[in-house]
MIZAKE-271815 format. One record per residue: residue number from 1; x negated, y negated, z negated of N, C-alpha, C in turn. Coordinates in pm, whole numbers, padded with zeros to 5 digits. Layout:
<rs>
R  nr n_east n_north   n_up ca_east ca_north  ca_up c_east c_north   c_up
R NUM      X       Y      Z       X        Y      Z      X       Y      Z
...
</rs>
This chain:
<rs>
R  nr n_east n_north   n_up ca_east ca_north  ca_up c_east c_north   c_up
R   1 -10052   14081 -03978  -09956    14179 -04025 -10011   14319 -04004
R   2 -09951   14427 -04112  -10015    14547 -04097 -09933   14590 -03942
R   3 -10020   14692 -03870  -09938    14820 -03777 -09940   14915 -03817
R   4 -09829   15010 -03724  -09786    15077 -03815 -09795   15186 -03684
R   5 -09752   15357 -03705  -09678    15378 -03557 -09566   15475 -03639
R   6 -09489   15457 -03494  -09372    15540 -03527 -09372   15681 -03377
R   7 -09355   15768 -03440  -09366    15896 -03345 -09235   15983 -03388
R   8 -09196   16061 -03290  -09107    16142 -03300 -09168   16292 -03238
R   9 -09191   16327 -03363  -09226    16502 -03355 -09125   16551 -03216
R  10 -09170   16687 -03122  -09120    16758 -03025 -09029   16839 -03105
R  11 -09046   16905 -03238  -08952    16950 -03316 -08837   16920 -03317
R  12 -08838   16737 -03336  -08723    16677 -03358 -08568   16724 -03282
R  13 -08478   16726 -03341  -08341    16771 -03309 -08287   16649 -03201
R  14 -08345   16540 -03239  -08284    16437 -03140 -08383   16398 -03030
R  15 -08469   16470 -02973  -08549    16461 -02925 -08536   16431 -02784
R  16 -08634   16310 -02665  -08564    16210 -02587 -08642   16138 -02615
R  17 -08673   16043 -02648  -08819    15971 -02722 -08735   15847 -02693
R  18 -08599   15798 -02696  -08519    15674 -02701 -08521   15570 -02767
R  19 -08631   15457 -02779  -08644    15321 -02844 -08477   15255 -02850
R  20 -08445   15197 -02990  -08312    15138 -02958 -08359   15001 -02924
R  21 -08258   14936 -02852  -08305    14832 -02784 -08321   14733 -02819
R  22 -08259   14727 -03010  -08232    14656 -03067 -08434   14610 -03106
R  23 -08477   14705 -03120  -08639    14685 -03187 -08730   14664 -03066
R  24 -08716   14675 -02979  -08748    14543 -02855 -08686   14373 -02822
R  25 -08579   14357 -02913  -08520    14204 -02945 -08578   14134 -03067
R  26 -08629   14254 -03170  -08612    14204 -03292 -08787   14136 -03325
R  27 -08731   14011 -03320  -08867    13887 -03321 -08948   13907 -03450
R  28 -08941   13977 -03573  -09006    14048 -03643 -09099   14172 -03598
R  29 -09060   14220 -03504  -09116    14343 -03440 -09204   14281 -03350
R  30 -09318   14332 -03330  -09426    14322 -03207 -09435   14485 -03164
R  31 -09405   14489 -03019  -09470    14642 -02991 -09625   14659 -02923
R  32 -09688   14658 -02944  -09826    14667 -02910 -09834   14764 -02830
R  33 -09836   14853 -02840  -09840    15009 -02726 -09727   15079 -02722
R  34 -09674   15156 -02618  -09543    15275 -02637 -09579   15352 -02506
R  35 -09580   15468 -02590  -09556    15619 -02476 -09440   15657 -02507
R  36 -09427   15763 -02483  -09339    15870 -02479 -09330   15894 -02626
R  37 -09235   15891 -02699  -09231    15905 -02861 -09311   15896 -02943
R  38 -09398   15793 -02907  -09488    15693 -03016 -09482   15559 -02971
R  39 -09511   15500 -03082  -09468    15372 -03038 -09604   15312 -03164
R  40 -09661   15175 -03124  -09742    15106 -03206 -09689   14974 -03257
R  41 -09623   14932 -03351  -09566    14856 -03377 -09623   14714 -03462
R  42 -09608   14602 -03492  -09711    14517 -03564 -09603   14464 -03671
R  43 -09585   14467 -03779  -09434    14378 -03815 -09486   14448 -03951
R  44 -09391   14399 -04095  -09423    14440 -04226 -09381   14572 -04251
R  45 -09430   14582 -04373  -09405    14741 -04370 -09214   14759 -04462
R  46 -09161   14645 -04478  -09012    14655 -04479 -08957   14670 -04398
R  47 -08976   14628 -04270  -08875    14567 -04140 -08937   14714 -04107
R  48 -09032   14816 -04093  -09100    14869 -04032 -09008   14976 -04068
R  49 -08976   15009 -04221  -08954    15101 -04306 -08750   15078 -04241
R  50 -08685   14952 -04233  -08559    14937 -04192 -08551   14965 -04053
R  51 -08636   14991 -03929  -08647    15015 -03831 -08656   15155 -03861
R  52 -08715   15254 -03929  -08726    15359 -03913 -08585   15468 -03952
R  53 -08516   15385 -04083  -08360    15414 -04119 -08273   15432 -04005
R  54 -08267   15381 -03862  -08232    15327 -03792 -08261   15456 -03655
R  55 -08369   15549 -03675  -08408    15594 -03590 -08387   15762 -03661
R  56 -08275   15844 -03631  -08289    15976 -03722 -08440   16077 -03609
R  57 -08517   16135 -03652  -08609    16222 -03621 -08746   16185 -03616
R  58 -08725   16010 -03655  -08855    15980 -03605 -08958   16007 -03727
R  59 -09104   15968 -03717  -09166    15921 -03890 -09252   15819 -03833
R  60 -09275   15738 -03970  -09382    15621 -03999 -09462   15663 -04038
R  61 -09588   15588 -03982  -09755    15612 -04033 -09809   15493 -04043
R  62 -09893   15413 -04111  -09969    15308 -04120 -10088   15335 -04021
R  63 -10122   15281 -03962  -10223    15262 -03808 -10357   15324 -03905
R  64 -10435   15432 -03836  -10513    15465 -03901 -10680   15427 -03765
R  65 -10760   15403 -03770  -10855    15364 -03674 -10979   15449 -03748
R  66 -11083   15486 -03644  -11153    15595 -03662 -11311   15500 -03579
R  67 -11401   15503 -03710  -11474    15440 -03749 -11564   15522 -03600
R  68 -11611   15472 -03476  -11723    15493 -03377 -11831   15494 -03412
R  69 -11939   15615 -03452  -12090    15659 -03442 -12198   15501 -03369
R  70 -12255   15508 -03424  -12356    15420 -03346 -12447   15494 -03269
R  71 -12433   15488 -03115  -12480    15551 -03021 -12626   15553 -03069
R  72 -12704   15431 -03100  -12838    15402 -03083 -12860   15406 -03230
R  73 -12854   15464 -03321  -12916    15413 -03452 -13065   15386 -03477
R  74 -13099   15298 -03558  -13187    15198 -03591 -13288   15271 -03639
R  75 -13413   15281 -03619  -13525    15341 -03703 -13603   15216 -03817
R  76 -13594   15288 -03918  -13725    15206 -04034 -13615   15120 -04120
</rs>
């Protein structure tokens, strides 16, 4: 399944970084990592997108990963 994360900007008006408790029950949801108003989530990008309806201030991002340099590159 894709991940996804969900963060809540310091901007935000409802700001508190409050997971509902309901998306820690919900057996569609995997949480993979959570700080403080981010959260890494594993689940489709519907349930992901109905979890986020659910949350006013937050936003969705599709997991973006950042391709690591090869320390040693190869000669010839």
């Amino acid at each position: 399944m894709p991940r996804f994360t969900l963060h809540q900007p310091k901007s935000s008006a409802t700001a508190g970084g409050d997971v509902p408790a309901g998306l820690r029950s919900d057996g569609r949801v995997t949480i993979i990592d959570e700080m403080p108003r981010l959260l890494l989530i594993d689940c489709s990008e519907d349930v992901a997108e109905e979890w986020l309806g659910r949350m006013p201030g937050w936003k969705l991002k599709p997991e973006s990963r950042a391709k690591v340099p090869d320390p040693r590159p190869k000669l010839g």
